[in-house]
Backbone bond lengths (Angstrom), bond angles and torsions (degrees), N, CA, C in turn:
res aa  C-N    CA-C-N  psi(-1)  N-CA   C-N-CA  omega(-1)  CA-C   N-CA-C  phi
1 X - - - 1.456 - - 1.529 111.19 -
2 X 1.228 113.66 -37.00 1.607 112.84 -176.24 1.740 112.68 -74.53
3 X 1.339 103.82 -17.87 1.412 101.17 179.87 1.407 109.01 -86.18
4 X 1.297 106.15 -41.13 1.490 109.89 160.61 1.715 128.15 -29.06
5 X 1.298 100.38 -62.18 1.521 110.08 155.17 1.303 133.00 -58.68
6 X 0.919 113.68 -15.06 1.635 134.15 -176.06 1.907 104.46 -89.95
7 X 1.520 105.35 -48.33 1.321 106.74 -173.65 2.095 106.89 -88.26
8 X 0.985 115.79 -8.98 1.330 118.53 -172.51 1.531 103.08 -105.20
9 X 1.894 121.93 -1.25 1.066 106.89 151.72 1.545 102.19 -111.83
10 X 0.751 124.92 6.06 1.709 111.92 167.19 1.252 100.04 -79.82
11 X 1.155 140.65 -7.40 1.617 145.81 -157.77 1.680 98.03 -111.13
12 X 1.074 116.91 -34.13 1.864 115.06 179.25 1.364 98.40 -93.91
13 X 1.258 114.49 -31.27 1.623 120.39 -175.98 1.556 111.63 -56.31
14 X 1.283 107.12 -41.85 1.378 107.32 -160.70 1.558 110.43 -118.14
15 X 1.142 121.34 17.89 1.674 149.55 162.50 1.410 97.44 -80.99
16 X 1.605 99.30 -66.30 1.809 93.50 -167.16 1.799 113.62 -79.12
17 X 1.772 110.37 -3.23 1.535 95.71 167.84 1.203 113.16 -77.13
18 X 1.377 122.95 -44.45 1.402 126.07 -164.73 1.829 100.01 -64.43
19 X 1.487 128.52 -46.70 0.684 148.06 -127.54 2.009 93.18 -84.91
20 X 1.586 99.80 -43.64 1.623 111.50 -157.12 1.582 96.89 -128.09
21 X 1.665 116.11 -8.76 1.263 107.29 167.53 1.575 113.35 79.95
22 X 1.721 113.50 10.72 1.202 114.16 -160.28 1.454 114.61 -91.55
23 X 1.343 117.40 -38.06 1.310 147.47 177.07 2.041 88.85 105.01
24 X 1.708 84.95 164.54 1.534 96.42 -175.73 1.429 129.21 -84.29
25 X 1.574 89.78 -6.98 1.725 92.00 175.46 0.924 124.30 -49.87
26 X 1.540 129.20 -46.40 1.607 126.90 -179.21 1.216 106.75 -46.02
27 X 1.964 146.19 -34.04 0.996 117.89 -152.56 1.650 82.94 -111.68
28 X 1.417 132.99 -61.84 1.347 127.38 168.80 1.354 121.55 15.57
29 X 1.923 111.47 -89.21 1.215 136.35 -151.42 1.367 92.78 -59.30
30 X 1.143 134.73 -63.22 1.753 137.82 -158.99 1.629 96.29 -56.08
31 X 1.436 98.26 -53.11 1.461 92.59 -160.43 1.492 114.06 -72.62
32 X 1.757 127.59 -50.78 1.508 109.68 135.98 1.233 128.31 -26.29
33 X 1.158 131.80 -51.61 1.813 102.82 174.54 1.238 114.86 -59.35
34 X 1.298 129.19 -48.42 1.604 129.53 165.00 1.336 122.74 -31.79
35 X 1.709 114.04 -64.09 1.572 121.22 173.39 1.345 115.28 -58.95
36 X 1.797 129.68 -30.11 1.426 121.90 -157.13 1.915 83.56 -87.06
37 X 1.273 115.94 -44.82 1.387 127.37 -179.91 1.552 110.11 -33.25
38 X 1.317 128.46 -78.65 1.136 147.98 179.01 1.899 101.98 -51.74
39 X 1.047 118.63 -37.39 1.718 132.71 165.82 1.676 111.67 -52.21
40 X 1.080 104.07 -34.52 1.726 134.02 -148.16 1.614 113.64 45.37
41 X 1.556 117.74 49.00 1.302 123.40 169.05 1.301 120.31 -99.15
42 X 1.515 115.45 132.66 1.945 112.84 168.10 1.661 74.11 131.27
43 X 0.865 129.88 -61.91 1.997 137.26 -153.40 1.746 85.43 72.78
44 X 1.870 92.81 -134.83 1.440 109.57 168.47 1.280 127.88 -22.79
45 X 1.734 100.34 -44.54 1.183 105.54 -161.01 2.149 119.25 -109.63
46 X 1.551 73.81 55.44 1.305 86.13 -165.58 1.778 113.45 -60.78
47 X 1.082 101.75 -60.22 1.679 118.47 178.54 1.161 111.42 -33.99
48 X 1.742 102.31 -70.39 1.725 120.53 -176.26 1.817 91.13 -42.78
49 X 1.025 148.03 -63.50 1.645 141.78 -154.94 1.080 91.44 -79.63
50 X 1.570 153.50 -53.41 1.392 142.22 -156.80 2.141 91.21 -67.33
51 X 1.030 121.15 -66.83 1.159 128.38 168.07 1.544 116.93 -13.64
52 X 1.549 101.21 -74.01 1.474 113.16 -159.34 1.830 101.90 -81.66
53 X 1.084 115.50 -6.41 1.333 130.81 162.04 1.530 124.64 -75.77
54 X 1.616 119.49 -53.64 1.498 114.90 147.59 1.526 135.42 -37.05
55 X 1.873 98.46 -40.22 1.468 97.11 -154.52 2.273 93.83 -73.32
56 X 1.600 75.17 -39.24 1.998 72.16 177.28 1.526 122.53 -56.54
57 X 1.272 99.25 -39.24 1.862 96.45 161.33 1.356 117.00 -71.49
58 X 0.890 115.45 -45.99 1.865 89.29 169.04 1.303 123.47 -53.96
59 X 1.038 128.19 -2.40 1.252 124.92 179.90 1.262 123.14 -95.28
60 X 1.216 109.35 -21.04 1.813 120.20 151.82 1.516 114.98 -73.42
61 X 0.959 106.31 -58.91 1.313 110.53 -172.82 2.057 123.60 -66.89
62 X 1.255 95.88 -26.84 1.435 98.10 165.22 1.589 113.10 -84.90
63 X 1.400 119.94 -24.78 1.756 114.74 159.55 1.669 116.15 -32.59
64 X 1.436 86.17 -51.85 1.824 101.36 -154.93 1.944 102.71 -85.13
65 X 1.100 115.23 2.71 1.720 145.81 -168.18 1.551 85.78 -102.18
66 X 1.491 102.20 -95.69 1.383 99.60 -173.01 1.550 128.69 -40.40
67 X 1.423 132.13 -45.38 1.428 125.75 151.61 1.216 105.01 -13.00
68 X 1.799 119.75 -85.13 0.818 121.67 -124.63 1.913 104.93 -90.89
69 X 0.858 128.87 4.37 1.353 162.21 162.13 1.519 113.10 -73.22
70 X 1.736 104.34 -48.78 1.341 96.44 -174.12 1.821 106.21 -87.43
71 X 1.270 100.25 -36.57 1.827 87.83 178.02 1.507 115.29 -76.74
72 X 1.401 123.44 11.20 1.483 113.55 129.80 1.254 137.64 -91.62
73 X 1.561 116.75 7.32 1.639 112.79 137.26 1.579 87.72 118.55
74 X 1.326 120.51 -11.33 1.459 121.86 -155.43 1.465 120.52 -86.75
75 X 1.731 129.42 -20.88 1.180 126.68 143.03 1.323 139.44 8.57
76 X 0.639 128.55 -119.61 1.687 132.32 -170.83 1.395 107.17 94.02
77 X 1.825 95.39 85.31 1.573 109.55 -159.58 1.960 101.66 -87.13
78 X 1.188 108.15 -25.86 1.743 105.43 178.39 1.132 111.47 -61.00
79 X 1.782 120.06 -41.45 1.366 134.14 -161.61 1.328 91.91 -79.93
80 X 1.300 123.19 -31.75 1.482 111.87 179.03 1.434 131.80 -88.72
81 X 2.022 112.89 1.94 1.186 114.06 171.84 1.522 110.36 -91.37
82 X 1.473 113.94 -15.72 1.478 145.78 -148.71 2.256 84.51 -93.49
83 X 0.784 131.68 -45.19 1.257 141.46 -177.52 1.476 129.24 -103.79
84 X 1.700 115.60 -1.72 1.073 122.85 -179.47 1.795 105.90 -77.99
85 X 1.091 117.68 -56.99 1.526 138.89 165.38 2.052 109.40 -10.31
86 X 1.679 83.65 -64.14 1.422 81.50 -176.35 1.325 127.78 -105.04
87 X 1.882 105.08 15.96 1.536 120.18 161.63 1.582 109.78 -64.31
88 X 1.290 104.54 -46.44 1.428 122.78 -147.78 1.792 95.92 -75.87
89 X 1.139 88.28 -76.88 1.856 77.53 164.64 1.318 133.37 -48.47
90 X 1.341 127.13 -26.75 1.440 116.37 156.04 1.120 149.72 -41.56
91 X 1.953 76.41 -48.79 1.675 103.40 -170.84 1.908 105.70 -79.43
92 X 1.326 126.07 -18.82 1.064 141.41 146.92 1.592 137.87 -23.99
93 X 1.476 89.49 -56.13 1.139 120.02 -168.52 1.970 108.27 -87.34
94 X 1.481 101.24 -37.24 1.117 124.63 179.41 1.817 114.08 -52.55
95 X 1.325 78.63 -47.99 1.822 100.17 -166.96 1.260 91.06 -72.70
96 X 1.609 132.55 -40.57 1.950 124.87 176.98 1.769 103.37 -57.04
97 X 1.371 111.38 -39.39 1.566 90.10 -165.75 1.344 121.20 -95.26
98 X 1.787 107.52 12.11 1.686 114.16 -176.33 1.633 96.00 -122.74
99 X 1.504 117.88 27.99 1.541 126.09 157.35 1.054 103.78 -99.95
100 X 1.372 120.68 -33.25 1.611 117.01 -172.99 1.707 111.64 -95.76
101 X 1.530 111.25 -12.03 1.035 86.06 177.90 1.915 127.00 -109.67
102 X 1.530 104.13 146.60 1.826 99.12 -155.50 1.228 113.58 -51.09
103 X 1.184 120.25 147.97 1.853 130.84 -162.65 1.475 97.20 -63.88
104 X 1.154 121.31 -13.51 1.748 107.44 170.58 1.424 113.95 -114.45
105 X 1.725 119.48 6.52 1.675 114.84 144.72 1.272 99.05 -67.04
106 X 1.417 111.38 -46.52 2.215 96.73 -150.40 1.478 83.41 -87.82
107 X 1.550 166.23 -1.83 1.297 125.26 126.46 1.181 126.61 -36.68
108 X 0.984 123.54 -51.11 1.952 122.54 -168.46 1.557 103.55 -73.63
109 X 0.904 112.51 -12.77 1.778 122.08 -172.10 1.618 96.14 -81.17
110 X 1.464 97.20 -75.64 1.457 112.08 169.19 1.716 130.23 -7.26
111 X 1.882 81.16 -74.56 1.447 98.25 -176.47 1.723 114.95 -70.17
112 X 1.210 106.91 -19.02 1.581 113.16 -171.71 1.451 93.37 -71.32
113 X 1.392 113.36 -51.40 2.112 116.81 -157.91 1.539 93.85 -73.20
114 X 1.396 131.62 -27.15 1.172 137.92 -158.91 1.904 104.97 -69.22
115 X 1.514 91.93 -56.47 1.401 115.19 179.64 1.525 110.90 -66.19
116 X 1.297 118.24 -34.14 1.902 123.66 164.63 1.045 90.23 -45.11
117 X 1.500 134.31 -91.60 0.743 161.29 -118.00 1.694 110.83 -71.39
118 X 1.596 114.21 -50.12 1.380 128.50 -175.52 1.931 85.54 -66.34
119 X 1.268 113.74 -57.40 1.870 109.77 -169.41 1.501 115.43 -40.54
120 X 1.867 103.59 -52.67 1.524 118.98 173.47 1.452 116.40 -37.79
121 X 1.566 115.96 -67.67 1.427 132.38 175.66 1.457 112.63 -46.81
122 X 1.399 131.51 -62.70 1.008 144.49 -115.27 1.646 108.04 -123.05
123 X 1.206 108.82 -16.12 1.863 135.94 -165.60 1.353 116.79 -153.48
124 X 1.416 114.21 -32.26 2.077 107.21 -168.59 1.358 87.67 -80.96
125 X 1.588 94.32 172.07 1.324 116.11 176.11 1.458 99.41 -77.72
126 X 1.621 119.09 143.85 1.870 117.77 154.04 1.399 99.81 -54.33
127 X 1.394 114.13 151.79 1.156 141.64 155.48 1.736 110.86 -54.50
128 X 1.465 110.59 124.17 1.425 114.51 165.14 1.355 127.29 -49.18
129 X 1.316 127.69 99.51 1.189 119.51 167.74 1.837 116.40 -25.56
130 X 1.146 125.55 63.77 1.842 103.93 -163.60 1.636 90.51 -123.02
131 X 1.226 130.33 4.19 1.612 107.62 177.29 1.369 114.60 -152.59
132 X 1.212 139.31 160.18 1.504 146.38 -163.33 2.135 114.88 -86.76
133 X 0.798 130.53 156.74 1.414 143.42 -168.09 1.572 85.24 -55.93
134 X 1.647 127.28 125.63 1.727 107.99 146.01 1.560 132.02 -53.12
135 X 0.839 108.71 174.52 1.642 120.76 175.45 1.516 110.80 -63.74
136 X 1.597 99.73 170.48 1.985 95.46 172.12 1.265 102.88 -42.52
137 X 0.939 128.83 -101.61 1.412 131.42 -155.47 1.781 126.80 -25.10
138 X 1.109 107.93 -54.95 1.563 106.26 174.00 1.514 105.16 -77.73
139 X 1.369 127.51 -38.90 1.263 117.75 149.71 1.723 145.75 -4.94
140 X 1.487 97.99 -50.90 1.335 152.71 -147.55 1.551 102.72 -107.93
141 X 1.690 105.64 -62.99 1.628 106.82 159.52 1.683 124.80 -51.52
142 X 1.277 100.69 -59.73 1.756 110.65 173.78 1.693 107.83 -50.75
143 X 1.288 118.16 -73.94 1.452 102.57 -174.07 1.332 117.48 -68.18
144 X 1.312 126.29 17.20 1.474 117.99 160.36 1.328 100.07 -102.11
145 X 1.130 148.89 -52.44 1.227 133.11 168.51 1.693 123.32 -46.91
146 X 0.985 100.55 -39.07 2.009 103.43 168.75 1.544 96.12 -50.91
147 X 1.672 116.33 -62.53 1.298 117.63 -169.10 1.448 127.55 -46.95
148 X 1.551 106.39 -47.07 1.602 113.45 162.57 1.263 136.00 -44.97
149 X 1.515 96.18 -48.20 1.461 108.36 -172.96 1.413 96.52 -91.05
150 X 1.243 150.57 -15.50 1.298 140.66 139.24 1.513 129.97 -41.64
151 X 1.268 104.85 -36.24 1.705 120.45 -177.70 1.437 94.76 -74.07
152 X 1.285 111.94 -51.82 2.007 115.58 -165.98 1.654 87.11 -54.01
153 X 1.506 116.11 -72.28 1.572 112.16 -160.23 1.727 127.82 -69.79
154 X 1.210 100.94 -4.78 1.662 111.25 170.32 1.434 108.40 73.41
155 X 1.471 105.72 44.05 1.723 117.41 -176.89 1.918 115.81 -129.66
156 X 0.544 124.40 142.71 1.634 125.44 164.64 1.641 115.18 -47.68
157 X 1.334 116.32 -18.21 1.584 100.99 167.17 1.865 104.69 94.76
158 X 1.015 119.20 -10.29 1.343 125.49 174.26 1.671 124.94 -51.28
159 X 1.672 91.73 -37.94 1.436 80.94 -178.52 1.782 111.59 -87.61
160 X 1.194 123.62 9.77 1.011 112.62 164.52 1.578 122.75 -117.59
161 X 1.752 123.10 3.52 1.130 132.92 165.67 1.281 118.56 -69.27
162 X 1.656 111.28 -65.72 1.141 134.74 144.74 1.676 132.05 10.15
163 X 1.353 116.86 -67.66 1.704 131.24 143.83 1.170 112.45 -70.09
164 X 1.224 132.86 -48.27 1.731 121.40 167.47 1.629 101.24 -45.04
165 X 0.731 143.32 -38.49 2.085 144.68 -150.12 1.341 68.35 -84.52
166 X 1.126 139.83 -98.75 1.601 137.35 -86.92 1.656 81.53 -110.73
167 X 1.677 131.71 -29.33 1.125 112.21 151.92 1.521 135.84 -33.99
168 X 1.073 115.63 -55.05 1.305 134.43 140.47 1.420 140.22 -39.41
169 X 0.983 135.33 10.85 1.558 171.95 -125.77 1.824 98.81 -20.02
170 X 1.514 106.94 66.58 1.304 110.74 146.06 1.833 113.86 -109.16
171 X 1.329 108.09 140.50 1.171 116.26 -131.06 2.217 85.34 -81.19
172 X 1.130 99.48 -177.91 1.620 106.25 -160.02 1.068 120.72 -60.77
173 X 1.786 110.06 -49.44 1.460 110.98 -177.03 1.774 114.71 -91.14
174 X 1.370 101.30 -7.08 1.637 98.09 168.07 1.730 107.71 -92.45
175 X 1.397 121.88 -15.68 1.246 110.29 161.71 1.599 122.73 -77.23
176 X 1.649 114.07 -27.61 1.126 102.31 147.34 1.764 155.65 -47.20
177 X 1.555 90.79 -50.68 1.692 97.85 173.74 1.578 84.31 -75.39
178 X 1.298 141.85 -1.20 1.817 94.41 -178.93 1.194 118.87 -112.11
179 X 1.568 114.85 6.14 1.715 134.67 169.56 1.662 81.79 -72.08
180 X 1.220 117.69 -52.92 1.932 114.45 -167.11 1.411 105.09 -33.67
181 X 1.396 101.30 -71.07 1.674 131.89 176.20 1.480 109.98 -26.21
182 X 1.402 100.71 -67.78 2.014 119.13 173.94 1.610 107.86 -44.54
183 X 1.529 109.13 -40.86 1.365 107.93 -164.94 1.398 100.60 -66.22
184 X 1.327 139.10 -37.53 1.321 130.05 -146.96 2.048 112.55 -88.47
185 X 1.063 89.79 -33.39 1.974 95.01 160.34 1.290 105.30 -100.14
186 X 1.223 127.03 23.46 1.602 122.78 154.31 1.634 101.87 -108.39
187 X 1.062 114.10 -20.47 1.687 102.69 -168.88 1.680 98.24 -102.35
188 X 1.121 118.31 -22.88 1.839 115.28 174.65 1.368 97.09 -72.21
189 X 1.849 124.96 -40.37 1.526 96.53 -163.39 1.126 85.53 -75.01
190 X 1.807 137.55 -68.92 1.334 116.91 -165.64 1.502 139.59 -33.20
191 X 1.521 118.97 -39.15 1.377 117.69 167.51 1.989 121.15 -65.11
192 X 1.317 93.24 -34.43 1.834 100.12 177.33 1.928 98.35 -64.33
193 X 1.615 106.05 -21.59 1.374 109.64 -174.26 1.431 115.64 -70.90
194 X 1.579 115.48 -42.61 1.233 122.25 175.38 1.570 114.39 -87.09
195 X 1.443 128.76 2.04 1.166 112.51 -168.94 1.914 96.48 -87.49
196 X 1.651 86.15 -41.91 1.972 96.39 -174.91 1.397 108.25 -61.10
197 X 1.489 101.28 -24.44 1.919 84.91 -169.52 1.698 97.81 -88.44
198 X 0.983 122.10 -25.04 1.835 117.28 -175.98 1.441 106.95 -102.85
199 X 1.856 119.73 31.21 1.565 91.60 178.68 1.597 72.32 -119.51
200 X 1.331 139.75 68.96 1.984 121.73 112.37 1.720 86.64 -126.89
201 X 1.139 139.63 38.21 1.087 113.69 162.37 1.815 127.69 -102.98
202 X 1.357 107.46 102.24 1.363 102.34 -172.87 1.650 149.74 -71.57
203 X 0.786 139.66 145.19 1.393 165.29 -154.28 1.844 109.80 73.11
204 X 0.696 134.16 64.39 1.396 153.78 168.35 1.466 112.20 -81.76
205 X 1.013 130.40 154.27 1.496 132.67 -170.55 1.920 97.04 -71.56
206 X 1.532 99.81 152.03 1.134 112.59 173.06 1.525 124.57 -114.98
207 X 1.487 131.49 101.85 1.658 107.98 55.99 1.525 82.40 -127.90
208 X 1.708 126.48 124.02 1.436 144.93 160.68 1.488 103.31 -102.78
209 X 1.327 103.21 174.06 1.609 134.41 147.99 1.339 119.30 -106.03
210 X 1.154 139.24 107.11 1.249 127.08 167.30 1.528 94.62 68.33
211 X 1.772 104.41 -140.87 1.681 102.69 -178.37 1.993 102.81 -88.86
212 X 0.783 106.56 41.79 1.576 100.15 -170.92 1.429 83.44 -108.83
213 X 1.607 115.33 149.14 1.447 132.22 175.95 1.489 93.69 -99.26
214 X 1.205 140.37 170.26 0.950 137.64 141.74 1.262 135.33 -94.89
215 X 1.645 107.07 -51.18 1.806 119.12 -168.25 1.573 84.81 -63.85
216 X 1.407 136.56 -46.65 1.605 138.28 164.98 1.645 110.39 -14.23
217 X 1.667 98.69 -71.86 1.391 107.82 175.60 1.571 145.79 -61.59
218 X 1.635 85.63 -37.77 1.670 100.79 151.61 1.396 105.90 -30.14
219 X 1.688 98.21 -80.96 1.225 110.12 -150.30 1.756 128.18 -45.72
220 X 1.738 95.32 -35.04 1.634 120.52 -178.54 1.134 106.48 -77.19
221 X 1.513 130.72 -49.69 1.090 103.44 -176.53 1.545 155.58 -67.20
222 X 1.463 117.07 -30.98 1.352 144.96 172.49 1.419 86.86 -51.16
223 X 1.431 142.27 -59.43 1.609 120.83 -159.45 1.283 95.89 -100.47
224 X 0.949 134.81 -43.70 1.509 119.27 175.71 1.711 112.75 -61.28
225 X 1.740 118.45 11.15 1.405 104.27 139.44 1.164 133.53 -120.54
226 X 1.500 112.49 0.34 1.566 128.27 144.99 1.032 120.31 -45.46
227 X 1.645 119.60 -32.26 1.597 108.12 -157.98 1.321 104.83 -131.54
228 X 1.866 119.04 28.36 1.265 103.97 -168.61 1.749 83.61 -114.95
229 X 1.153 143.68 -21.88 1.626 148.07 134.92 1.293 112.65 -18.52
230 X 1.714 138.11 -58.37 0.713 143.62 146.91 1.460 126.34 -11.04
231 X 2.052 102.77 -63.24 1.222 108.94 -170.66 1.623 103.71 -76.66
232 X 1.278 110.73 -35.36 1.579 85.34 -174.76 1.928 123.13 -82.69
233 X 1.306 92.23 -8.15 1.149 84.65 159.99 1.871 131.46 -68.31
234 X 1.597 85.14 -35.61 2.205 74.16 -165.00 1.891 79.31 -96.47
235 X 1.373 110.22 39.32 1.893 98.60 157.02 2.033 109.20 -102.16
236 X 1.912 94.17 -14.24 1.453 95.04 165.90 1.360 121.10 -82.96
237 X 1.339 115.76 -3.81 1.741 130.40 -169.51 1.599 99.81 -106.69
238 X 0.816 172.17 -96.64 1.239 134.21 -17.24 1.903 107.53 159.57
239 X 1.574 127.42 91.62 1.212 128.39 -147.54 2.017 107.46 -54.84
240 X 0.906 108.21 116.21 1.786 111.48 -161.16 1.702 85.40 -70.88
241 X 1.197 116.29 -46.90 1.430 104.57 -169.54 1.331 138.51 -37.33
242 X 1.593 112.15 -45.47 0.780 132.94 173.92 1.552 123.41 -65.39
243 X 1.515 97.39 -44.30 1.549 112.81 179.93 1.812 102.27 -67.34
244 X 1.632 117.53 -23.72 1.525 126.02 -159.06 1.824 85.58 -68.18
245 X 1.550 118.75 -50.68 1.275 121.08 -165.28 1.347 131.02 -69.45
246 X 1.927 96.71 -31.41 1.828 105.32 172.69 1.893 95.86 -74.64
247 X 1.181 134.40 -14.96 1.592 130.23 -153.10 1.631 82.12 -89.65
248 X 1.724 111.75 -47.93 1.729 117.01 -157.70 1.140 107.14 -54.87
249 X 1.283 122.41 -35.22 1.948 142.32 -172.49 1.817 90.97 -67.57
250 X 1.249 119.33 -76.19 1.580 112.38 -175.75 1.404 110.96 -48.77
251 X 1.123 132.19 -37.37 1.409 136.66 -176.29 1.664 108.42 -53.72
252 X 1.182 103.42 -62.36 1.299 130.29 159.97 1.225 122.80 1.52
253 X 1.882 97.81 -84.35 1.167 117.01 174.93 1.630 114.21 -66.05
254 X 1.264 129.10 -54.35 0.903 112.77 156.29 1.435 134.89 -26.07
255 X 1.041 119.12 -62.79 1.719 118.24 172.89 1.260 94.71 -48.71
256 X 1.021 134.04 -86.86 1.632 127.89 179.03 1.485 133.02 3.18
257 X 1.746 110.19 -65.75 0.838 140.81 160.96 1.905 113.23 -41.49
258 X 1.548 102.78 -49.98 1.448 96.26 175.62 1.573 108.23 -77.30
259 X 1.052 129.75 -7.03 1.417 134.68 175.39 1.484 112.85 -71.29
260 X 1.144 102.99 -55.01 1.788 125.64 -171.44 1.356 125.43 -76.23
261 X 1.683 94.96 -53.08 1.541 102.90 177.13 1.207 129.36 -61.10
């Protein structure tokens, strides 16, 4: 039964990355903390494992994303060597300051960026197409900050690349597949991030890496790469907007949920 749960959210998880370009952490982490909770796995360190458990599933699941993204042509592979640099170090950096911080700061952290985040998507205005990509350097600033704050929330970073692109007037669905793209050397450094910082920390669920669960990951990954092809396909069909606002409402609650619960 628990794998069951495990594989039927790798299966929504990786529908709505491919699908919205967001990565799956937003829906993952809450709901792993819920399932490991009810498990009674993580103790203290509940978050840090729901976390470092997403970021390793995204990393399957945005493989099988990016494919399917790229043989519709939609990439934007320069922009994505041009931004990998300062994902990777972010997301690095990210994973040092959500080891140290107590599993009920990085809930409230969590749930706060979570809930930005569902309003941004789901209610803000898009960003005006009105200005061009910066140079290396600010370049360099932005995707390290995507990367961080990607590493803290156990997501690919999409939903905040994503409006950065098209701010920038790369057009919607190539700023989509290339947050996909971003996500996948943002979610390896972040997961290699949480495995080094939680492998001497003891009583952790057995058998992990660091904060990574495994039988967790098993379970997520195999459908969350069945079904993240899926998502990017009906993101070429299918008005995202609309779908951005029913997704912002679940997001929502979720953030909530990490607030409350």
């Amino acid at each position: 039964m628990e794998f069951l749960y495990y594989a039927l959210l790798g299966a929504f998880a990786g529908t709505a990355a491919g699908l919205l370009g967001i990565g799956g952490g937003l829906i993952m982490v809450p709901v792993l903390v819920f399932l490991f909770a009810q498990q009674g796995i993580g103790g203290e360190h509940l978050v840090h494992v729901a976390i470092g458990t997403s970021l390793a599933a995204i990393v399957f699941s945005s493989i099988s994303s990016v494919w399917s993204h790229h043989r519709h042509g939609a990439v934007q592979w320069p922009l994505f060597l041009r931004m990998t640099p300062g994902v990777v170090i972010g997301a690095i950096a990210g994973s040092m300051v959500a080891h140290y911080l107590p599993g009920g700061a990085l809930k409230i952290v969590f749930g706060i960026i979570e809930i930005l985040i569902a309003l941004q998507m789901g209610f803000g205005r898009n960003p005006s197409p009105n200005r061009t990509l910066p140079g290396p350097a600010g370049l360099t600033a932005v995707s390290g900050g995507i990367g961080a704050i990607a590493s803290i929330m156990g997501m690919g970073g999409g939903a905040m690349s994503t409006p950065f692109f098209i701010w920038c007037n790369v057009q919607a669905k190539n700023a989509i597949a290339t947050s996909a793209a971003i996500g996948l050397p943002s979610a390896i450094a972040g997961s290699l991030g949480y495995v080094f910082t939680g492998w001497a920390i003891p009583d952790l669920p057995s058998p992990s890496l660091g904060y990574v669960y495994l039988p967790a990951l098993a379970g997520m990954v195999v459908f969350s790469m069945l079904f993240a092809p899926l998502g990017a396909k009906l993101a070429h069909r299918l008005p995202t907007v609309i779908l951005k606002r029913i997704f912002a409402v679940f997001l929502m609650a979720l953030g909530l949920k990490m607030l409350l619960g």
